[in-house]
Backbone as JSON Lines, residues from 0, in Angstrom:
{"i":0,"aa":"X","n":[-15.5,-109.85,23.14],"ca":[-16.04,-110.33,21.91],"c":[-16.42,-111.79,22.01]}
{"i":1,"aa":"X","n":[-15.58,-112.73,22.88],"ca":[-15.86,-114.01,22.99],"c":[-17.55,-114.28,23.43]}
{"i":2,"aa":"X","n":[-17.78,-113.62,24.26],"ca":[-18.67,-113.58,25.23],"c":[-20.02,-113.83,24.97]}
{"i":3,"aa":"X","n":[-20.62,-112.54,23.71],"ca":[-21.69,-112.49,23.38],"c":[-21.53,-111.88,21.35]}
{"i":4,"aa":"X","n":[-22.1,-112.97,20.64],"ca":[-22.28,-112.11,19.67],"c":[-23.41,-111.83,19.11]}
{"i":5,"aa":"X","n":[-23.68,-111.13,17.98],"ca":[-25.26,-110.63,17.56],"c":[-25.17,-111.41,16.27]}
{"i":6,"aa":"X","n":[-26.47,-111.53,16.16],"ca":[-27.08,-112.75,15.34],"c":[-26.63,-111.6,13.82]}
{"i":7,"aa":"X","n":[-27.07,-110.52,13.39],"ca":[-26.71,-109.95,12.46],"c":[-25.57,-108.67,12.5]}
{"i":8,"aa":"X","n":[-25.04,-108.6,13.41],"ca":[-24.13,-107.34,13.12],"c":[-22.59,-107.62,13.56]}
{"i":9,"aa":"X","n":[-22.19,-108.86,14.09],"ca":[-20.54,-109.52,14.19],"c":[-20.36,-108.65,15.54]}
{"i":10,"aa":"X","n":[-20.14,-107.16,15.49],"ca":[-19.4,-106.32,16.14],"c":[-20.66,-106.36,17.43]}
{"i":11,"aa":"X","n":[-19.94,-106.45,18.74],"ca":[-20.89,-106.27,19.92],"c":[-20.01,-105.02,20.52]}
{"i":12,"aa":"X","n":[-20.38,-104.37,21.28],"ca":[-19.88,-103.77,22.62],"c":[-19.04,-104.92,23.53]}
{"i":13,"aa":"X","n":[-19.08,-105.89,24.13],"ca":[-18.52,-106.13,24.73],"c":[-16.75,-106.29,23.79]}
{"i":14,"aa":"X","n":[-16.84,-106.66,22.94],"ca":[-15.56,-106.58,22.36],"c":[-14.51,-105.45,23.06]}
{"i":15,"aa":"X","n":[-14.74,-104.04,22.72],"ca":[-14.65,-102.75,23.22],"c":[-14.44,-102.66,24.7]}
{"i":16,"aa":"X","n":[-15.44,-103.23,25.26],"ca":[-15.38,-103.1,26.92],"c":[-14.35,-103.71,27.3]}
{"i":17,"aa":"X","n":[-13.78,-104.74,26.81],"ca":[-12.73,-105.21,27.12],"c":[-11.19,-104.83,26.97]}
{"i":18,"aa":"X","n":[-11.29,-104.02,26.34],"ca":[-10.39,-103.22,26.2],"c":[-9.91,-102.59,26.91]}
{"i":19,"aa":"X","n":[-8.8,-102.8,28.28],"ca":[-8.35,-102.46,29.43],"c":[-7.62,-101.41,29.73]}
{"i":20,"aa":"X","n":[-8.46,-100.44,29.36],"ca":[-7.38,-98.95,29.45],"c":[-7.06,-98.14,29.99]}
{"i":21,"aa":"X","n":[-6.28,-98.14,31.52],"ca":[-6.42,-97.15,32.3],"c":[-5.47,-95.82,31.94]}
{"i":22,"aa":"X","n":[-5.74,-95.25,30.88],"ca":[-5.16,-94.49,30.53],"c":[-3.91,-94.47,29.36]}
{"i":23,"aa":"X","n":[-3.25,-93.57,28.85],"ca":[-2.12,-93.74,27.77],"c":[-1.02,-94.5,28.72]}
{"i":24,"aa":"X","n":[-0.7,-94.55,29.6],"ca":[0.43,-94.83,30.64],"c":[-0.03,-96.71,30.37]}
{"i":25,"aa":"X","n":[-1.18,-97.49,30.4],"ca":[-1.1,-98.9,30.02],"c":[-0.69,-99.31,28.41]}
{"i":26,"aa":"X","n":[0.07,-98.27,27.77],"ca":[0.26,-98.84,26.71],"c":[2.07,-99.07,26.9]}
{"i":27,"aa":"X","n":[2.46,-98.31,27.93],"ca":[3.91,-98.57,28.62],"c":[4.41,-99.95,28.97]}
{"i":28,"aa":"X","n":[3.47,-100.89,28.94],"ca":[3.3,-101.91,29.75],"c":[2.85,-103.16,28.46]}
{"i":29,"aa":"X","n":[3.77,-104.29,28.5],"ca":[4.24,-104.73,27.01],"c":[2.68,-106.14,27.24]}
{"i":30,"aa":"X","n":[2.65,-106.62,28.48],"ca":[1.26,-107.56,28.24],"c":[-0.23,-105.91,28.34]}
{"i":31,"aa":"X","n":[0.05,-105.4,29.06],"ca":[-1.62,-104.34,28.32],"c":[-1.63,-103.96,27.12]}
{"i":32,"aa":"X","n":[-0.26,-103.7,26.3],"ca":[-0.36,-103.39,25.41],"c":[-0.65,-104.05,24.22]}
{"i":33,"aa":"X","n":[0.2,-105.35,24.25],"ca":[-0.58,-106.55,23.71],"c":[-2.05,-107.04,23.83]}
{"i":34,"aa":"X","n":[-2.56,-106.86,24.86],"ca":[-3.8,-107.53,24.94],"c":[-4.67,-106.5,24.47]}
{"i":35,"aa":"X","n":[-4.29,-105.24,24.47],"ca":[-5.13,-103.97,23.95],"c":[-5.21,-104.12,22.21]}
{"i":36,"aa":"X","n":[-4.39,-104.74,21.54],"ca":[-3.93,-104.89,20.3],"c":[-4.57,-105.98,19.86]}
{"i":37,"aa":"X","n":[-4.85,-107.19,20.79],"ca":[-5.35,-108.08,20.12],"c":[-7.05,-107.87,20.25]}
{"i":38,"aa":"X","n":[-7.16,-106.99,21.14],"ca":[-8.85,-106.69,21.15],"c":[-8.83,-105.87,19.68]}
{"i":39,"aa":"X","n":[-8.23,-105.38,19.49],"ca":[-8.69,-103.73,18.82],"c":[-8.67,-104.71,17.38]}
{"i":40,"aa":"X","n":[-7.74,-105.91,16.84],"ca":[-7.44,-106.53,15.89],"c":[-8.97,-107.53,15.91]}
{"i":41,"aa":"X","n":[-9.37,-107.84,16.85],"ca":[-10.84,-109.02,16.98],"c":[-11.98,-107.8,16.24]}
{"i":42,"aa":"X","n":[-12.3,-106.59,17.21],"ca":[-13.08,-105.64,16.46],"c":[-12.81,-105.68,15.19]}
{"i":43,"aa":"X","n":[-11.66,-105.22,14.68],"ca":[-11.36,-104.95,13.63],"c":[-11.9,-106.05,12.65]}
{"i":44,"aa":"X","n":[-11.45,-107.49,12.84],"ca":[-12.12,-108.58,12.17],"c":[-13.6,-108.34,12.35]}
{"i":45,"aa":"X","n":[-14.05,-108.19,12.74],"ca":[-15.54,-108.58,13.63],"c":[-16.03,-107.59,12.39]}
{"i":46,"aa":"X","n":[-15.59,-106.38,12.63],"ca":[-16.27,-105.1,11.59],"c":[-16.34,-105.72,10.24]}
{"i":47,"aa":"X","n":[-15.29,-106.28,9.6],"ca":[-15.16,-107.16,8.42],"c":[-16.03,-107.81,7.72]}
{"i":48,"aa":"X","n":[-16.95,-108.58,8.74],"ca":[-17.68,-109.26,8.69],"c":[-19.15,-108.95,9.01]}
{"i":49,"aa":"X","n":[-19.39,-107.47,8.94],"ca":[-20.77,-106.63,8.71],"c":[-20.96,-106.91,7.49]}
{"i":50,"aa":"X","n":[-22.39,-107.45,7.09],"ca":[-22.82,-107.23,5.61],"c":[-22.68,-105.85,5.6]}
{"i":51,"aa":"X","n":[-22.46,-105.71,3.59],"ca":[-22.78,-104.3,3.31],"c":[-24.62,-104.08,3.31]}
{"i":52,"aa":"X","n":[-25.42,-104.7,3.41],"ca":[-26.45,-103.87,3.77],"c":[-26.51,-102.85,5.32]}
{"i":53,"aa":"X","n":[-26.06,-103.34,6.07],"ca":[-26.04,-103.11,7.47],"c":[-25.0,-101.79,7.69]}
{"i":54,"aa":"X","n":[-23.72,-101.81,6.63],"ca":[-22.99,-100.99,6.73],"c":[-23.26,-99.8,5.83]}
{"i":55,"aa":"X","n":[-24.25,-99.91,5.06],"ca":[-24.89,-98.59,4.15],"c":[-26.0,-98.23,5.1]}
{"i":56,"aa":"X","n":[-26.46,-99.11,5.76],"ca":[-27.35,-98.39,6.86],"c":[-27.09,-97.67,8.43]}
{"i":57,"aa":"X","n":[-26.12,-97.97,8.26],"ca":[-24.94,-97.32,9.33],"c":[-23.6,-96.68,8.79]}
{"i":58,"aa":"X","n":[-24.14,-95.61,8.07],"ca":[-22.84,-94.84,7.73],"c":[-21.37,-94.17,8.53]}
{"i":59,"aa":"X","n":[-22.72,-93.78,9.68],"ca":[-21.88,-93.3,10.73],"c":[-20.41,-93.97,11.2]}
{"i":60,"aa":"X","n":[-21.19,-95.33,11.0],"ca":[-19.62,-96.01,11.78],"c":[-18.68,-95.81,10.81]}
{"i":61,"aa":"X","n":[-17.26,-95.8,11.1],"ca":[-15.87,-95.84,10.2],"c":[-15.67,-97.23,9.91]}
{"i":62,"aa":"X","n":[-16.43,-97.87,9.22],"ca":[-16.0,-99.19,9.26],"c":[-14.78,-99.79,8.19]}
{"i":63,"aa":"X","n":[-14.48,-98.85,7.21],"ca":[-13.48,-99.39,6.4],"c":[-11.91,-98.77,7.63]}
{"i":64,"aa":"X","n":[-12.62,-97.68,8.2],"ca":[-11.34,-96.89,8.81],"c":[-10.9,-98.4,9.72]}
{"i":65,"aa":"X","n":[-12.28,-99.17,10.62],"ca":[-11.78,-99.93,11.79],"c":[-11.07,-101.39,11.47]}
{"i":66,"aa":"X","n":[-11.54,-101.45,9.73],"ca":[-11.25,-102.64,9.27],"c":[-9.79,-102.49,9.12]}
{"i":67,"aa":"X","n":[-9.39,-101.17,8.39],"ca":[-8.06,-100.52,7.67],"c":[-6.97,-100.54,9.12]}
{"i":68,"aa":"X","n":[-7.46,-99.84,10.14],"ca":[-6.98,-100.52,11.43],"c":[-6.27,-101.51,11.8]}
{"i":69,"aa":"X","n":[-7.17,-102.68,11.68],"ca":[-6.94,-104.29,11.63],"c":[-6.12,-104.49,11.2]}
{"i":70,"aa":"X","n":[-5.68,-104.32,9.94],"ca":[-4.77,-104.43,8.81],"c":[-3.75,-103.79,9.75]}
{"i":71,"aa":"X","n":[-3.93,-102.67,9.37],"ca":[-2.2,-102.07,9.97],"c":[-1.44,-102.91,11.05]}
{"i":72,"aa":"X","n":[-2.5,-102.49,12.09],"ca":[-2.01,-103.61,13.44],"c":[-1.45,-105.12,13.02]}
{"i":73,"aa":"X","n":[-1.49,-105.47,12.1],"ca":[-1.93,-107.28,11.95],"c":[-0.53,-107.19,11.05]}
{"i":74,"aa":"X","n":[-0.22,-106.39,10.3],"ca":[0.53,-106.28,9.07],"c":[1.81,-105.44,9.14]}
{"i":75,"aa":"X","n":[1.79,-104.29,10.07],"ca":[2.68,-103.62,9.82],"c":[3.03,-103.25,11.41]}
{"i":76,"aa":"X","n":[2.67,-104.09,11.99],"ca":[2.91,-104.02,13.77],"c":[4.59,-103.41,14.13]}
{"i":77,"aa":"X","n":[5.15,-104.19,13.21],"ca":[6.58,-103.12,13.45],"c":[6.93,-101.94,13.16]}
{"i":78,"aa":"X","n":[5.94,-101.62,12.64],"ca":[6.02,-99.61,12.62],"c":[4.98,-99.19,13.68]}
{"i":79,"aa":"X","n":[4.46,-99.6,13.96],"ca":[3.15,-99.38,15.12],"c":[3.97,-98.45,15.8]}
{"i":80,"aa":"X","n":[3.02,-96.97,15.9],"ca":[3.47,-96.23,16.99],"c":[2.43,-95.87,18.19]}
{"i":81,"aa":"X","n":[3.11,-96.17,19.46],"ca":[1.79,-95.72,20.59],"c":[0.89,-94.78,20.15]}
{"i":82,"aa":"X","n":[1.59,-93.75,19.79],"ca":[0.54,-92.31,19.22],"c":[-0.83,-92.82,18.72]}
{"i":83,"aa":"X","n":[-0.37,-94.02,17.03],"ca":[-1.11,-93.95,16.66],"c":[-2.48,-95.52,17.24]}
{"i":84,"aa":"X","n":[-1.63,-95.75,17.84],"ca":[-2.42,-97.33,19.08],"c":[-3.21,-96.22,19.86]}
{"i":85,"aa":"X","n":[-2.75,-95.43,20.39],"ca":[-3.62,-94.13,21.41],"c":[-5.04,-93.82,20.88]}
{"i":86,"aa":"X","n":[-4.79,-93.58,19.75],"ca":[-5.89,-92.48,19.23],"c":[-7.04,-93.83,18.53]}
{"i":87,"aa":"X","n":[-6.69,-94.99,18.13],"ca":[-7.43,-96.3,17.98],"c":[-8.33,-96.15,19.04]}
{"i":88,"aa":"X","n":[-7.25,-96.9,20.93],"ca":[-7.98,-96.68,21.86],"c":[-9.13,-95.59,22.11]}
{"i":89,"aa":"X","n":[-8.56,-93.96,21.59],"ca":[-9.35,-93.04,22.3],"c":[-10.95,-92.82,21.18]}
{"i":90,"aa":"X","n":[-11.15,-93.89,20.58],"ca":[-12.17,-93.62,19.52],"c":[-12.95,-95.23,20.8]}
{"i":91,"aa":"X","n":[-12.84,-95.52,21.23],"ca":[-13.53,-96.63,21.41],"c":[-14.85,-96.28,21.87]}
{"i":92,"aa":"X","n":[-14.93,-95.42,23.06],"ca":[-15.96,-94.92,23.85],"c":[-16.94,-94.04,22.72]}
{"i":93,"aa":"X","n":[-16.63,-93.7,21.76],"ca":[-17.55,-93.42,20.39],"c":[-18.25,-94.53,19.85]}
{"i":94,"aa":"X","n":[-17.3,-95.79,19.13],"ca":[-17.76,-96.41,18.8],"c":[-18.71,-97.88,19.27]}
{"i":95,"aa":"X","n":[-18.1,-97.7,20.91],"ca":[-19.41,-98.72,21.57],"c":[-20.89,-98.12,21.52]}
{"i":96,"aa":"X","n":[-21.08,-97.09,21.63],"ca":[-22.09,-95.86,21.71],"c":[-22.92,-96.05,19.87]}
{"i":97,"aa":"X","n":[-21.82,-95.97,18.91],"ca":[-23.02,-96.2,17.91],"c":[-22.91,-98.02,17.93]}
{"i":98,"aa":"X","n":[-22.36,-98.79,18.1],"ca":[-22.62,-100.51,17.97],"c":[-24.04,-100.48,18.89]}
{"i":99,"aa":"X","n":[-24.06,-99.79,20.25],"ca":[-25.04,-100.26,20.53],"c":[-26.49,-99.67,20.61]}
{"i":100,"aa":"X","n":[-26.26,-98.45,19.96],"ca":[-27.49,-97.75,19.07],"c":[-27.7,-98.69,18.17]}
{"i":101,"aa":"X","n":[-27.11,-99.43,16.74],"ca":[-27.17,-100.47,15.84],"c":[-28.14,-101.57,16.92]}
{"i":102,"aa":"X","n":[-27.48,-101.87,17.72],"ca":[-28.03,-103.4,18.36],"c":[-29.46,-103.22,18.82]}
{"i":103,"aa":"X","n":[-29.83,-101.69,19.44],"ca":[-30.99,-101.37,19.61],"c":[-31.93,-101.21,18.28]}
{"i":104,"aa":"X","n":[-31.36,-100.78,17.56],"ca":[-32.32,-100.65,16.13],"c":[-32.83,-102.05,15.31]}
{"i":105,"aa":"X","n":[-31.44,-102.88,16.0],"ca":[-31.99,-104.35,15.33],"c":[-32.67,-105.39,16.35]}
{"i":106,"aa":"X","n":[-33.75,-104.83,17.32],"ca":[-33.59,-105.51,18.66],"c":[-32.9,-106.54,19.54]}
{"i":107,"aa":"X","n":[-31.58,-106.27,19.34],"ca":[-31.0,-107.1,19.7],"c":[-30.09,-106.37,20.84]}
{"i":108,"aa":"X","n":[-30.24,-106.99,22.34],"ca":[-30.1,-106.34,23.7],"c":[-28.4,-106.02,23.64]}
C-alpha cells in the first residue's frame, strides 16, 4: 500500500500483494501473523476512504464487509480467531482481481 496509490480509488493491489501468505500454516507464526493483520487493517482503512460515488459504482466489492473487517481486527483483536483471519486472507486473490478491474476502468495502471 505504501508503494503506489491511485489518484481516485485509495485501495491499490499492491496493498494485497503484500500480504505474505504461504498458506494457513503462516498464521502459526506470531511476526507473519502480525504483519498479515496490519496489511489486511491498511486495506481495510484504504477501503474507508473510497468516495461513495465510486463505491455505488462498484457494487461488487464488499466494501462495508472490508471496512467492518478493519474494525474487528483494530478493536476486538483479542477475540480474533485464525479461522476467522483465514477466510479475510482467503478473499484476497478475489478482491485484487476486482481493485484492479476498478483501476482499469478509471485508467489508472
Amino acid at each position: 500500500m505504501i508503494g503506489r496509490r491511485s489518484r481516485t480509488c485509495c485501495v491499490t493491489p499492491d496493498g494485497f500483494r503484500s500480504i505474505p501468505v504461504a498458506g494457513r500454516s503462516s498464521l502459526d507464526d506470531d511476526l507473519s501473523r502480525d504483519g498479515i493483520l496490519y496489511e489486511l487493517v491498511i486495506v481495510g482503512e484504504a477501503a474507508g476512504r473510497v468516495s461513495d460515488d465510486l463505491r455505488s459504482a462498484h457494487p461488487e466489492v464488499p466494501w462495508r464487509q472490508i471496512v467492518g473487517q478493519r474494525n474487528i481486527l483494530v478493536h476486538v483483536y483479542d477475540q480474533l480467531s485464525v479461522d476467522r483471519l483465514w477466510l479475510a486472507v482467503e478473499a484476497v486473490p478475489q478482491l485484487i482481481s476486482q481493485i484492479e478491474h476498478i483501476l482499469e476502468d478509471l485508467g489508472e495502471p
